[in-house]
C-alpha positions in Angstrom: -27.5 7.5 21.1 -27.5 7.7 24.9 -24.3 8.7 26.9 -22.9 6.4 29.0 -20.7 9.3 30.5 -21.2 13.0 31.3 -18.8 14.9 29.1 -17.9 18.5 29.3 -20.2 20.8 27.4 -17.6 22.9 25.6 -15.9 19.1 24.7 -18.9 18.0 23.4 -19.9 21.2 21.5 -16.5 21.0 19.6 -16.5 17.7 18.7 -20.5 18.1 16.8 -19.3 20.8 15.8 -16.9 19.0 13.7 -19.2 17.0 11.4 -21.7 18.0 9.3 -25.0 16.1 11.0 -26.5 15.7 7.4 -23.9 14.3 5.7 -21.4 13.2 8.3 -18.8 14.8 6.6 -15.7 16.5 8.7 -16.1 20.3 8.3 -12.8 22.0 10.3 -9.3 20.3 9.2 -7.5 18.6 12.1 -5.2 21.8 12.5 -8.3 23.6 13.6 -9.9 20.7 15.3 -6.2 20.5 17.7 -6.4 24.8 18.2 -10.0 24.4 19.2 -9.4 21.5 21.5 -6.4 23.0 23.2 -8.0 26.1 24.1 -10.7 24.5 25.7 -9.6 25.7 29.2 -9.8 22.5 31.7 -7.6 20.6 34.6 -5.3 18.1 32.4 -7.0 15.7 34.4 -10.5 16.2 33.7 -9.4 17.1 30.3 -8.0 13.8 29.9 -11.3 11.9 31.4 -13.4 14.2 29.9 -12.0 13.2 26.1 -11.4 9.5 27.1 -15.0 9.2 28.2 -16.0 10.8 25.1 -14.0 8.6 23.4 -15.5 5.3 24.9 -19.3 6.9 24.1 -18.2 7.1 20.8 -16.8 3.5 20.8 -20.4 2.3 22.3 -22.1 4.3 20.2 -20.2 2.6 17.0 -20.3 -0.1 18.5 -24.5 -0.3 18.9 -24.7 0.6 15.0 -22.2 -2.4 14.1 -24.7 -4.5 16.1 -28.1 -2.9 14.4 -26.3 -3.4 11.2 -25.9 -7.0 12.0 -29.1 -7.6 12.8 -30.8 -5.8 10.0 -28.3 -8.1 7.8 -29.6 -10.8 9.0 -33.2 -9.8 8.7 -32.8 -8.9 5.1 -31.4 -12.2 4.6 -34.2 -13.8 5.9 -37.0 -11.9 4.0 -35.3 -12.2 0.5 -34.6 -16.1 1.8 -38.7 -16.5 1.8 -39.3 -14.1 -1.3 -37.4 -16.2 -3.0 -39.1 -19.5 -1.6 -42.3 -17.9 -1.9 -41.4 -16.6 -5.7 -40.1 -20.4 -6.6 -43.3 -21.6 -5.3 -45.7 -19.4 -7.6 -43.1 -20.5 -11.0 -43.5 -24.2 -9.6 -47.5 -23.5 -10.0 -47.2 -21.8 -13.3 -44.5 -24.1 -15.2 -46.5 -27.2 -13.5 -49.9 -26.5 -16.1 -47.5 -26.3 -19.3 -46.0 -30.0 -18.0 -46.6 -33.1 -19.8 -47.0 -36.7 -17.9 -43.1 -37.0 -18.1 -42.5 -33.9 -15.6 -40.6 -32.3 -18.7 -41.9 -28.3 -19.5 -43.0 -26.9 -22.7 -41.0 -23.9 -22.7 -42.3 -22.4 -25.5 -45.4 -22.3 -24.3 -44.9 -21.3 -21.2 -43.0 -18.5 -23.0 -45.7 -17.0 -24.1 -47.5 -16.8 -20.7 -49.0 -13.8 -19.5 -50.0 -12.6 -15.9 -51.2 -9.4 -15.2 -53.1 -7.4 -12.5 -52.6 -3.7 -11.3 -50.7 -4.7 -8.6 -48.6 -7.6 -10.1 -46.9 -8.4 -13.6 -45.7 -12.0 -14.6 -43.8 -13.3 -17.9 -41.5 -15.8 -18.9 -38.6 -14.5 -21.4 -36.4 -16.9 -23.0 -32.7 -16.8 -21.8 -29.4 -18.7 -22.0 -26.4 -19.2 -19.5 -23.1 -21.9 -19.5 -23.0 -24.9 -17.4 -19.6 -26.3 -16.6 -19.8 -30.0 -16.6 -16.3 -30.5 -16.8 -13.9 -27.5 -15.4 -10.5 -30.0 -16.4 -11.7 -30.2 -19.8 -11.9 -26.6 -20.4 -9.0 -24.8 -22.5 -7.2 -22.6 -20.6 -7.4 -19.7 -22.0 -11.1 -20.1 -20.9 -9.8 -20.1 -17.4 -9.4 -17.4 -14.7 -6.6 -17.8 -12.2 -6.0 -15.9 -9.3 -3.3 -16.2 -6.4 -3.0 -14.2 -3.4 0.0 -14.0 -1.6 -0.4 -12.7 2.3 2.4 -12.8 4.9 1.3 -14.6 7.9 2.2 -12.2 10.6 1.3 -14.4 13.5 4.3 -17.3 12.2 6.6 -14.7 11.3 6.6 -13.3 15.1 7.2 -16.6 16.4 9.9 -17.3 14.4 11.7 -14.6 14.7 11.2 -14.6 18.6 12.6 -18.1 18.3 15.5 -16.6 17.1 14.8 -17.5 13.3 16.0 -14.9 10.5 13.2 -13.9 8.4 14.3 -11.5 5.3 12.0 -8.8 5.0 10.6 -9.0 8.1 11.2 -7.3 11.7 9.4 -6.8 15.2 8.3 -3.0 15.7 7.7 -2.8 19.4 5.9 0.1 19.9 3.7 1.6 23.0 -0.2 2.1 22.2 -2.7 3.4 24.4 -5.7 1.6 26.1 -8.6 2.5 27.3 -11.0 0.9 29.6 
């Protein structure tokens, strides 16, 4: 990835230094990482910009892979989307010659279908599945429930800043660090 900011070369040497480039792994614990880093000899000042502008290359960096991911999510979507149209098509063609005048298809014929080149082979295999016509008239012990409990946070805060007591809950005011 291209750097948005110059970094230090001894800053930048330590940090690839810490992962493994073919499998991404972290090779020296955080102990040695923090002795490493600490004896890199620079102004606080420039040690500070130096890492922080590290930091936001990183955070571009990540942040172009989330976006590639995205797209190439959304590609793959698209080209299974018209496999699968253009795969429904070619069954359309084959299940339409075993129909009779009624639209309905003689399975077990069509069963016993063969297609084959060296490129391509096509069968038909008899299968089974459920379908649930009525879920409410199903026994229950054929049912799966599931509940999820989660707090939400966002209600909490406001009712506690409103003065509300909420058992098991508190505020945590704490100080985090930005960078911009």
């Amino acid at each position: 990835m291209a750097d948005i900011y110059e970094i230090d070369n001894r800053l930048q040497t330590l940090c690839n230094e810490m992962f493994d480039t073919e499998t991404g792994e972290i090779v020296q614990d955080e102990e040695t990482f923090n002795k490493l880093f600490d004896e890199i000899q620079l102004d606080l000042n420039a040690k500070i910009e130096n890492t922080m502008c590290f930091v936001k290359n990183l955070n571009a960096d990540a942040k172009a892979i989330k976006d590639e991911k995205a797209q190439l999510d959304k590609r793959e979507k698209q080209k299974e989307a018209l496999a699968n149209r253009l795969q429904n098509r070619i069954d359309y063609y084959i299940k339409h010659q075993y129909m009779d005048k009624d639209g309905n298809v003689d399975n077990q014929a069509l069963n016993k279908y063969k297609f084959e080149t060296p490129k391509v082979r096509i069968s038909y295999a008899k299968s089974s599945s459920v379908n649930i016509t009525d879920m409410t008239q199903l026994d229950k012990k054929f049912i799966k429930t599931e509940i999820t409990e989660t707090p939400i946070k966002s209600d909490i805060k406001d009712a506690i800043k409103n003065g509300e007591a909420v058992n098991g809950a508190e505020i945590v005011t704490k100080v985090t660090m930005r960078v911009k």
